[in-house]
Structure formats: structure tokens, C-alpha cells
C-alpha positions as CSV (number, residue, x, y, z in Angstrom):
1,X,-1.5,-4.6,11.5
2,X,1.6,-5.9,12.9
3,X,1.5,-9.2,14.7
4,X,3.5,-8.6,18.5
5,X,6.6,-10.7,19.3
6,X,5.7,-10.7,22.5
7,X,3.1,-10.6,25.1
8,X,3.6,-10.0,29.4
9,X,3.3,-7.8,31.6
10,X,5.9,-4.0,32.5
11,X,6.7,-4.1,36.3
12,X,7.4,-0.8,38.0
13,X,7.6,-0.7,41.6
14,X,4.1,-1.5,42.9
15,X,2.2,-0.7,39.5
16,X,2.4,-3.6,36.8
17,X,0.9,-3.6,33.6
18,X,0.0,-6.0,30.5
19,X,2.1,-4.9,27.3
20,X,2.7,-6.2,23.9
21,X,6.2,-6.0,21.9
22,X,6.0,-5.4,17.8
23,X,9.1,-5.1,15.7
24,X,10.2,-1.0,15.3
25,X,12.4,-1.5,12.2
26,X,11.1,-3.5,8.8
27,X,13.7,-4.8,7.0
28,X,13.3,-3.8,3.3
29,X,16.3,-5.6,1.9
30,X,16.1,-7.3,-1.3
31,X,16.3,-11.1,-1.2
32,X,17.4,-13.5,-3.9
33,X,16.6,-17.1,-4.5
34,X,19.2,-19.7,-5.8
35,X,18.9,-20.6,-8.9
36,X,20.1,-23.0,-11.5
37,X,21.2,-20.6,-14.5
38,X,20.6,-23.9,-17.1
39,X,17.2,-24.1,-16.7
40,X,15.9,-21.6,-13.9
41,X,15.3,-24.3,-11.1
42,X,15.4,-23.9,-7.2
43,X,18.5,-25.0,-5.9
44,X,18.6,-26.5,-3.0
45,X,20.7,-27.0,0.4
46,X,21.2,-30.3,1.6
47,X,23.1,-31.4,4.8
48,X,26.0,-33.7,3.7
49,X,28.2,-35.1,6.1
50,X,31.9,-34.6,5.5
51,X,33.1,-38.0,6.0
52,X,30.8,-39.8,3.8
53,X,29.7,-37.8,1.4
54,X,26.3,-39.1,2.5
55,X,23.1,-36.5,2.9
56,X,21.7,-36.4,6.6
57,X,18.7,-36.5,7.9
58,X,17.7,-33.4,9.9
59,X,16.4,-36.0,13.2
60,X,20.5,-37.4,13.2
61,X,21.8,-33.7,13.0
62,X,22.9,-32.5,16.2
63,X,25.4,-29.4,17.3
64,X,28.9,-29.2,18.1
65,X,30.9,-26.6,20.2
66,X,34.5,-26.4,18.8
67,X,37.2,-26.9,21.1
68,X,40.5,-24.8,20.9
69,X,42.4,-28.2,20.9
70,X,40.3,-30.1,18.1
71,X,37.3,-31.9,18.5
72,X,33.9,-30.9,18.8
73,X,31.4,-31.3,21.9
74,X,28.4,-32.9,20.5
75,X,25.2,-31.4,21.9
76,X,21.6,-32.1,21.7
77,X,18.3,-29.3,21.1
78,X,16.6,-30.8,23.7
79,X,20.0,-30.4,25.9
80,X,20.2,-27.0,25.0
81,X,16.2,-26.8,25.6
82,X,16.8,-27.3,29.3
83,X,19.3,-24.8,29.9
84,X,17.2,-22.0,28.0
85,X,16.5,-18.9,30.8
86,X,12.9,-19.3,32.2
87,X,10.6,-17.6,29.8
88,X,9.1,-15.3,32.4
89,X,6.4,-12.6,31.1
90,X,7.6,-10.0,33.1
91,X,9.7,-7.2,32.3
92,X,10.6,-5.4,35.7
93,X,12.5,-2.1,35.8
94,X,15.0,-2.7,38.5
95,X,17.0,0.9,37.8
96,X,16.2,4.1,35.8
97,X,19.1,5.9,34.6
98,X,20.1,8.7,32.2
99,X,19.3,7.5,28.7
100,X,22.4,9.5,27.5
101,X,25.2,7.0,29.8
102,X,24.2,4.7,28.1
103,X,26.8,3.6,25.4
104,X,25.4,3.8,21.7
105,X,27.7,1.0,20.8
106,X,25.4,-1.1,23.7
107,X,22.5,-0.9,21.8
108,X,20.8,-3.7,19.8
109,X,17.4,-4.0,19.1
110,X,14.1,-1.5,19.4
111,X,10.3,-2.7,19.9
112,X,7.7,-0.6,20.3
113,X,6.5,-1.3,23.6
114,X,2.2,-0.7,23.8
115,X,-0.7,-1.4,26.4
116,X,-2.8,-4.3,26.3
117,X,-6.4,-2.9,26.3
118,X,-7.4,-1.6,29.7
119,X,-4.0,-1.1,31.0
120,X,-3.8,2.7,28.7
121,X,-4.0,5.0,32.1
122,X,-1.0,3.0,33.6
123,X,0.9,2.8,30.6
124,X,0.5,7.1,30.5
125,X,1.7,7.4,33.7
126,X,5.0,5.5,33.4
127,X,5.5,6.8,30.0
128,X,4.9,10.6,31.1
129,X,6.9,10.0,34.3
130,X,10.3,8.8,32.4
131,X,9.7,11.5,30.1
132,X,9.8,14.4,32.9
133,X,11.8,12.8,34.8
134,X,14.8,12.4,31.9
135,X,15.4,8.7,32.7
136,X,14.8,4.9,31.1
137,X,14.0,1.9,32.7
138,X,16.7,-1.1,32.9
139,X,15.6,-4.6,33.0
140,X,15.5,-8.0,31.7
141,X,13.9,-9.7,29.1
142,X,13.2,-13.5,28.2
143,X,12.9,-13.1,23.7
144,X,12.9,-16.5,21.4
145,X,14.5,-18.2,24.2
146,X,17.5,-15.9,25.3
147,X,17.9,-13.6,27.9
148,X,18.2,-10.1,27.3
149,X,18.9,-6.6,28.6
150,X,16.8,-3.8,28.3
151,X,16.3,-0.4,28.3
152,X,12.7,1.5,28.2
153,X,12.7,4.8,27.3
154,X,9.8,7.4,25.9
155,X,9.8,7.6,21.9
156,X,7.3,10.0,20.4
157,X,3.4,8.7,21.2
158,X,4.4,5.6,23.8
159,X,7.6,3.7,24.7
160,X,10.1,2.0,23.3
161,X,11.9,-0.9,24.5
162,X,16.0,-1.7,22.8
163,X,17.5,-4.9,24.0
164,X,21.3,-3.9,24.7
165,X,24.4,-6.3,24.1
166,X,26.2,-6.8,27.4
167,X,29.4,-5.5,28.4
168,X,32.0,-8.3,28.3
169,X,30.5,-8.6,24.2
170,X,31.3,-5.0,23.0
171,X,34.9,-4.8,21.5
172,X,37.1,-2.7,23.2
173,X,38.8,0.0,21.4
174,X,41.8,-0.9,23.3
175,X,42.0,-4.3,21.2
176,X,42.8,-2.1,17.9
177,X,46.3,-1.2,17.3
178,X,45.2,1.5,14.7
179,X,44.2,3.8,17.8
180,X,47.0,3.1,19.9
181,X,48.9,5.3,16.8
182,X,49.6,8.6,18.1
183,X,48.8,11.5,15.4
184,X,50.1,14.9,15.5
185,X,48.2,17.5,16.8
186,X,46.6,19.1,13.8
187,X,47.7,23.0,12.5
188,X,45.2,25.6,13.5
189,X,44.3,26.5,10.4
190,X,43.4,23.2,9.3
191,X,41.3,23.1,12.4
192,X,39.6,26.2,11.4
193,X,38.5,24.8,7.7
194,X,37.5,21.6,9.4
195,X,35.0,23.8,11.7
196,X,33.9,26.0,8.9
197,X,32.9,22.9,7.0
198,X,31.0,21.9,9.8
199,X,29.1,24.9,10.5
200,X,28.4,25.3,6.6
201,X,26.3,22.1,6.9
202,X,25.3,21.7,10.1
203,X,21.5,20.9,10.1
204,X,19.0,18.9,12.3
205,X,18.8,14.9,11.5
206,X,15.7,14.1,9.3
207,X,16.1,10.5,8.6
208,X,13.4,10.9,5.7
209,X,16.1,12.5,3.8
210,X,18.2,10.0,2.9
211,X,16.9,6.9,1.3
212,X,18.6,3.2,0.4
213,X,19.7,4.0,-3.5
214,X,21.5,1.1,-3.4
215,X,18.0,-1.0,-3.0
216,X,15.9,1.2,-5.6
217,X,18.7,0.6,-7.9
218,X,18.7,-2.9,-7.2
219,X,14.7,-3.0,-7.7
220,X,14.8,-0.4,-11.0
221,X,16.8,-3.0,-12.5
222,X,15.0,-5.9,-11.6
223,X,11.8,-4.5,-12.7
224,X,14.3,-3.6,-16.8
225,X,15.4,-7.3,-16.5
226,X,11.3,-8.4,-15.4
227,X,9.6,-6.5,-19.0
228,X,12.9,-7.7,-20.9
229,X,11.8,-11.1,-19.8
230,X,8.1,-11.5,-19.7
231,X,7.6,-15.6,-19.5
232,X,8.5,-17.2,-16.3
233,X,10.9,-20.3,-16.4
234,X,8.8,-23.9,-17.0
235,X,8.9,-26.0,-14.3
236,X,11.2,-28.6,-14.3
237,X,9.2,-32.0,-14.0
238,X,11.9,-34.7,-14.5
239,X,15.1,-35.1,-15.6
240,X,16.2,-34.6,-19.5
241,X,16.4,-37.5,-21.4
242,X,20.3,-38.8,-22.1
243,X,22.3,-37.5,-24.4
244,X,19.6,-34.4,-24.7
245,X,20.0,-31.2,-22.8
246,X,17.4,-30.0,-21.1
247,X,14.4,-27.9,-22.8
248,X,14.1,-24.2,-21.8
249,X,11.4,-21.2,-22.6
250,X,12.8,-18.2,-24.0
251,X,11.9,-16.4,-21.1
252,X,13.7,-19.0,-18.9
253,X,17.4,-17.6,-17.3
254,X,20.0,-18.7,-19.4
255,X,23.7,-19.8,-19.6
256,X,25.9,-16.4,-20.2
257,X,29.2,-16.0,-18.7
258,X,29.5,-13.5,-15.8
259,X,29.8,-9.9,-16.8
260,X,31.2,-7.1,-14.8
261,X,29.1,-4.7,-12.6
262,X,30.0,-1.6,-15.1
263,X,29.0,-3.3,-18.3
264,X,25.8,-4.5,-16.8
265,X,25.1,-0.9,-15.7
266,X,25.7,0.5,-19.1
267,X,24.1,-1.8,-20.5
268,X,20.5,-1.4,-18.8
């Protein structure tokens, strides 16, 4: 069971209600360690100062805003801690609107949005009121200490909540010049071919059709390269001895130089 991101309360008019966030979307991307092809260590990142050369402790590490004459504005967490919006547990709908105004390009992230036990009958009657109604609630959120805009909406069995980027950070289409190009109005037989197409395929959106190949092919040849090589890398537990390179196990990764993406596929 998934744990919830977060925990307050839905605000609607008079009626408010305790609710709990989880995470709609998993992400199933593969992930890759850095390692040391020599002898199959961890490597690892370490904060070096650029004027120095000297490694930094994370306590003397502070941030920097970069200013369009040069220079940087040195800022502390605890500075930035202070200007953080109040992290209120209270999501109040403030407007309900037509779910289709709003811009696709606007939205961000979706949560399921559930009841906290005993709050079930409440939680029904908002979410069967958006639903007949045809709206979704807008309001504000307080998430891992940023503000954020959101929309409520019905989704299948309960409600889902999207936080939505604001306005002034969506890219306008007026700041590509590609678009400002005007294009001949097409031939009506070209427009006739592109319909056809259209109609010959047009279907309703399953998204348990389609599936990540890229990832399973990722994983497929993980899994070759795993059986090819059955015996982990040893642990590195000090430093070769000089003048000796290090020892590695057979089944350690190994120096080769860097092959292309075709002769890697033909060759597993």
C-alpha cells in the first residue's frame, strides 16, 4: 500500500473534509549507477570548489542566484526556510470551472485524492456533485514546501487532484518563430487523403495498448548481459599496491573501448 504525500483536510463551502494525497503515476524508468569500468566501483560525487580545487563540506555549501551582470547572490537554507509559503493543511476550492478551459499545456502533476476514514459520505457527495455538475474545483495547495495550484476533478472511483503550472510559466507559442511562418493553404485532395487516413484509424484511446519498448529492451538486455555475467564485482577494500594494477573477478566489468549502439544490438 502506497504511503500518502500528504495529509489535510478538502474545503468546500461550508462542508470540509480530512483527505490524504498518494502519487497517481509510478515512474518505471530504469536507473543506472556510476561505475568505475577498471574494477566495477561506485563512483562518487563530491563538491569541489572551483577556485581551489578543494572538496567542500556540505555545512559551508550555501546557494547562489545568478545575476545577469555577473556575480552571484549568496543565500542561505534557513533564509530560504523563512520565506517558504505557510504549509497550511487545507485545500479550499475557491472556483469550479469547466475541466475542458482548462489548458492541457497547464497541467503538471496528478494525486489521487481519497477520504480519511469517517469522512467517506462527504467525500461522495462532492465527488458525485462535480461529476453531474461537469465542473472541477480550483485551489491552492502547500506540497514539499511550494505553493501550488490545483485543480479537483472526478476520475473513475474518487477524485483526482493535478497541481497546474501558472500562467506567466507556460511558453507562449508566440515566442517561436517557426509558427509565425505562414504555409500555404493545403490542395483539397491532399486534405481528403489526410482525412481518409484519419478515419481509417480512428479508435477510442486505451492506454494499455501501448507499452515503454524502449524500457523492456533496456531490461531484456540487462537481464543477456546479468546470465553472461554471473559473479558480481569484489569489493574494493583498499588501494592496489604500486606499480600493480588492481585485481579484478571475471565477472567484474571490465576495460573495453566504447562500441556503437548497432553493434551492441547485433551482437546480443
Amino acid at each position: 500500500m502506497s504511503r500518502p504525500v500528504w495529509v489535510g483536510s478538502l474545503s468546500f463551502g461550508v462542508v470540509t473534509l480530512p483527505v490524504r494525497l498518494h502519487g497517481a503515476v509510478a515512474s518505471r524508468q530504469v536507473r543506472f549507477h556510476l561505475l568505475h569500468d577498471a574494477d566495477g566501483g561506485r563512483v562518487q560525487n563530491r563538491r569541489v570548489c572551483a577556485v581551489d580545487g578543494e572538496e567542500v563540506a556540505l555545512e559551508h555549501v550555501v546557494r547562489g542566484y545568478a545575476l545577469d551582470g555577473g556575480g552571484h547572490v549568496a543565500v542561505t537554507s534557513g533564509e530560504l526556510d523563512a520565506l517558504d509559503p505557510q504549509a497550511r493543511r487545507v485545500i479550499e476550492l475557491t472556483q469550479f470551472v469547466d475541466p475542458s478551459s482548462v489548458d492541457p499545456v497547464l497541467l503538471d502533476t496528478s494525486y489521487h485524492l481519497v477520504p480519511a476514514e469517517g469522512a467517506e459520505q462527504a467525500y461522495a457527495l462532492l465527488t458525485q456533485a462535480l461529476r453531474s455538475a461537469g465542473r472541477a474545483g480550483v485551489g491552492e495547495l502547500v506540497l514539499h514546501q511550494k505553493g501550488h495550484l490545483c485543480l479537483v476533478a472526478p476520475h473513475g472511483r474518487g477524485l483526482l487532484l493535478t497541481t497546474l503550472h501558472y500562467a506567466d510559466e507556460v511558453v507562449s507559442q508566440d515566442a517561436l518563430p517557426e509558427l509565425a511562418l505562414s504555409a500555404p493553404e493545403p490542395a483539397p485532395q491532399e486534405l481528403d487523403a489526410a482525412l481518409g487516413l484519419i478515419s481509417a484509424r480512428a479508435t477510442d484511446f486505451d492506454p494499455r495498448r501501448y507499452h515503454d519498448t524502449h524500457r523492456e529492451r533496456v531490461l531484456a538486455f540487462l537481464e543477456r548481459r546479468a546470465r553472461a555475467r554471473p559473479r558480481a564485482a569484489r569489493p574494493v577494500t583498499a588501494g592496489p599496491r604500486a606499480g600493480r594494477a588492481p585485481e579484478v573477478d571475471s565477472g567484474a566489468l571490465r576495460l573495453r573501448p566504447r562500441q556503437a549502439a548497432r553493434e551492441v544490438r547485433e551482437r546480443d
